[in-house]
C-alpha positions, 0 to 999 in steps of 0.5 A: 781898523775896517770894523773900527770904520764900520762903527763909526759910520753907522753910529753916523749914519743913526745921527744923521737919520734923526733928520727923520723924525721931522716924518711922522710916525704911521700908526697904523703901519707895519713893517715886515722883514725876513732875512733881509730881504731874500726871502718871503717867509719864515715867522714873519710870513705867518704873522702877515698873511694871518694880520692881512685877514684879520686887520684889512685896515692897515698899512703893511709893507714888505721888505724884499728885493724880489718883489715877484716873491710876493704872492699874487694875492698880495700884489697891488695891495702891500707895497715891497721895498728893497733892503736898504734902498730910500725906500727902506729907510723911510718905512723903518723911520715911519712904521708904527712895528717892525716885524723881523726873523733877524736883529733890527738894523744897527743903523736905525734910531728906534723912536720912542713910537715904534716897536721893533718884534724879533721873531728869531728864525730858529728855535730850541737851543743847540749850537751857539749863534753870533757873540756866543761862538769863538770864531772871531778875531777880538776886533771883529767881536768888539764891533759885534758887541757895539751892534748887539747893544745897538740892537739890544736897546731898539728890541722891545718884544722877543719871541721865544719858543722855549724857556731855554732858548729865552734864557740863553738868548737873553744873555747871547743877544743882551736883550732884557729877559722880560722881553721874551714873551712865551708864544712859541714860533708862528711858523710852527703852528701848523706843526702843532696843529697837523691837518693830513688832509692838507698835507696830503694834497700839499705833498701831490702837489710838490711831488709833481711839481717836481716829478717825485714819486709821491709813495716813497720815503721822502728824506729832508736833509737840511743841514745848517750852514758852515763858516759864517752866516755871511761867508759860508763854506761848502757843503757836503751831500756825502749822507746822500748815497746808496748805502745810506738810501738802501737802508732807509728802503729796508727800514720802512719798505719804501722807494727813497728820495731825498730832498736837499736843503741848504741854508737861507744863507746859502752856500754858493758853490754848485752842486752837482746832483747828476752822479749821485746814483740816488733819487734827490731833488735840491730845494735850497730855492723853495720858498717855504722851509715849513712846508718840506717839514711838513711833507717829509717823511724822515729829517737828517740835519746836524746842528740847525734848530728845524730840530726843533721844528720838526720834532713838534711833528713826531716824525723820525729824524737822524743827525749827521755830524761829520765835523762834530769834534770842529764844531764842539770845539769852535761853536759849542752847544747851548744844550747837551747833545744827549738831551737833543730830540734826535740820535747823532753819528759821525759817520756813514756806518754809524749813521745806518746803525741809527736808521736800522736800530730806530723804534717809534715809541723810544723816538716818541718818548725821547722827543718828549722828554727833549721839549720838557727839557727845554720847556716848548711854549708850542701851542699852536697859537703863536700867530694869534698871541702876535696878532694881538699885541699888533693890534693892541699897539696900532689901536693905542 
């Protein structure tokens, strides 16, 4: 009954809305979102700060309930909005494009003059998102469903990091195939195109900000979330441990930090750093995932698709799936994990087994085999390719 509810009222809600169209659409307006308003950053990110450049001549507006997330420079000159306030509504109604790394709110009536982008926030193909996992109960997917098709009919321009994730992400979100433009992620260009000049200055920086020893092994673990998207399950920092650090020292003759990362989603229970015995800083409050995948030396996740991102780096990774067998079960893959970029384990020895055995040209060859595999439309020129139809639809 409750999603039965939550359809009806937002099909209300898009009649109701109507009302404004009585608004003029601005054709020079454009709207930005990422995760809902929780965060500045991902693909959208990239896209804005390139498009604020380059087109000084239009209108662009923030969503983001933190206004203080906005950069200085920015301040004053792009205008911020709340997720779902007045003010938010407004904007969707009157916005020539709108820009988001999630689907585009069910609730809107998309007019015929608007363009709704769907950057996505994750690329490659591992686990199933959404309408493709069999977690949900059958009233819960009838109503996901209505919102896919709700979302699916506004979209009219996806971006895809690769031929494989357009192909399973057609049929997953019900989006027409001929919407998924080959551009690669925007955030990722400057995977592509490294700078180590920058990178080093950026890893200074970082390192003293938080007190980190800028010589040691710098260890990413950024695991996906567990449970739901919106009802997450908590973590585990077992992979953190002497025995794990130990050997990474061994490995590559470094002193070891780790940096942890949880999820944008966030799971919400405390973690205690204190009694790790390991030297570990939490970055789930970063703002900017790209740059920890920039100054990281090795990358440990599971499931999540910076997977993908990092290994258009080039840099050792090792995956960590504790709950593998769970998760095979009740998620599931889109691609096989014997084509993943990066070897897995299910346990602390195994994993150690990963590090000790890791040789750079197999990791080197395998990471290329993987992005054929999927075909990678990486380029390094994402943002420039977005720009473009920007710019080419607010100057119609």
């Amino acid at each position: 009954m409750k999603f039965f509810l939550k359809t009806a009222v937002i099909k209300s809600a898009r009649s109701l809305l109507k009302a404004g169209y009585l608004l003029p659409v601005n054709r020079k307006k454009v709207l930005f979102s990422a995760y809902e308003g929780r965060q500045y950053g991902c693909n959208p990110r990239y896209i804005f700060e390139a498009l604020y450049e380059k087109r000084p001549d239009l209108d662009i507006v923030w969503v983001m309930n933190n206004p203080e997330m906005l950069p200085k420079k920015y301040r004053g000159k792009v205008r911020t909005v709340k997720f779902l306030s007045p003010s938010h509504i407004r904007e969707l109604l009157t916005s020539r494009i709108i820009v988001s790394n999630l689907g585009i709110e069910p609730f809107l009536p998309k007019r015929k003059g608007q363009t709704f982008i769907n950057t996505w926030h994750g690329g490659g193909a591992y686990k199933r998102v959404s309408w493709d996992m069999d977690i949900f109960p059958d009233d819960q997917k009838k109503y996901m469903a209505a919102m896919r098709d709700l979302r699916a009919a506004s979209t009219d321009i996806f971006l895809a990091s690769c031929q494989r994730f357009a192909e399973v992400s057609s049929t997953d979100f019900g989006v027409e195939r001929k919407k998924f433009i080959p551009s690669g992620m925007p955030r990722n260009d400057r995977l592509v195109c490294r700078n180590t000049i920058s990178v080093a200055e950026l890893r200074k920086t970082i390192c003293a900000k938080y007190d980190i020893n800028p010589d040691s092994l710098l260890v990413l673990y950024a695991p996906t979330f567990r449970g739901t998207y919106r009802e997450q399950t908590k973590l585990d920092l077992q992979i953190c441990c002497p025995q794990v650090a130990d050997v990474f020292r061994e490995k590559f003759s470094r002193d070891v930090h780790f940096l942890f990362r949880s999820h944008v989603g966030k799971d919400m229970h405390a973690i205690d750093f204190k009694n790790m015995n390991v030297g570990i800083s939490d970055f789930t409050s970063y703002p900017d995932m790209q740059d920890l995948l920039a100054i990281a030396d090795v990358l440990i996740t599971d499931y999540s698709s910076s997977i993908w991102d990092f290994s258009l780096s080039g840099k050792p990774a090792f995956l960590f799936m504790p709950d593998l067998e769970f998760y095979m079960k009740n998620y599931g893959f889109y691609t096989p994990l014997s084509d993943w970029p990066y070897p897995h384990a299910v346990n602390i020895d195994d994993f150690c087994r990963l590090i000790t055995d890791y040789n750079e040209e197999a990791n080197a060859n395998r990471i290329s085999r993987h992005l054929s595999l999927l075909g990678s439309y990486e380029t390094g020129k994402a943002r420039d390719k977005v720009i473009e139809i920007i710019s080419s639809l607010t100057d119609a």
